[in-house]
C-alpha positions in Angstrom: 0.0 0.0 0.0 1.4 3.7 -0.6 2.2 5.9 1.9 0.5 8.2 1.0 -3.2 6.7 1.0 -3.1 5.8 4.5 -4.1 8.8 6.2 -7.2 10.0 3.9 -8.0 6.0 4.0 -7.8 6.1 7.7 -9.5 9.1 7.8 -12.3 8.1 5.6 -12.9 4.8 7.4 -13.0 6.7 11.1 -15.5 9.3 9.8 -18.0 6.9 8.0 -17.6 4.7 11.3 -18.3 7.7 13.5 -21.5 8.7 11.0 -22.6 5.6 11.1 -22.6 5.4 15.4 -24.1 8.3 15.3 -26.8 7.6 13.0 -27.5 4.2 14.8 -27.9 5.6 17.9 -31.3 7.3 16.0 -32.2 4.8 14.6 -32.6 2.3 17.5 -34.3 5.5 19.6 -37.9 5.4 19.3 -37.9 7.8 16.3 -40.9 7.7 13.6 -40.1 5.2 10.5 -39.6 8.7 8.6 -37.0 10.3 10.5 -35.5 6.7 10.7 -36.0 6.4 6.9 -34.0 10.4 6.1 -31.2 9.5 8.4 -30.5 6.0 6.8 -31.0 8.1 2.9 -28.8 10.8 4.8 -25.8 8.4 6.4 -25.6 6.5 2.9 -24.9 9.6 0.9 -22.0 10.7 3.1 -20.6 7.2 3.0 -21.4 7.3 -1.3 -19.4 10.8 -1.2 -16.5 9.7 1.5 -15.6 6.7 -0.9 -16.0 9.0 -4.0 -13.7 11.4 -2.3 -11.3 9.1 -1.2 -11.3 7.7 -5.1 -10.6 11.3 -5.9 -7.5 12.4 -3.5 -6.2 8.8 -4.7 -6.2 10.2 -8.9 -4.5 13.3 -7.3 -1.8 11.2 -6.1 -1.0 9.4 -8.8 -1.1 12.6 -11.1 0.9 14.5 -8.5 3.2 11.8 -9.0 3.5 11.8 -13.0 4.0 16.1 -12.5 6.9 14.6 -10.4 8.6 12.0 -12.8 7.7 14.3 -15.7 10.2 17.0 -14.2 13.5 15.0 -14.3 
């Protein structure tokens, strides 16, 4: 694994945990199935746009790292 992904990977994986406790601790409250329905909608789009994002800073990486070759 590169160096370089392990922080935004741990990152990542600590804040969609720490959504995700959040969220659950709504969800097994006795909240109406609506509320328990937005949060679950809510939760799954952070966790859609963490992973997109993680996907992202990765092709940043990897182009920051052809600039680099590219010079020498």
């Amino acid at each position: 694994m590169k160096k370089e992904l392990i922080l935004p990977i741990v990152f990542s994986f600590l804040f969609i945990a720490g959504v995700t406790a959040y969220a659950s601790v709504f969800i097994w409250l006795g909240v109406p199935l609506v509320f328990k329905i937005l949060i679950y909608l809510f939760v799954t789009a952070l966790i859609i746009v963490m992973v997109y994002l993680l996907w992202q800073r990765n092709q940043e990486i990897q182009k920051e790292k052809e600039d680099d070759f590219s010079k020498y």
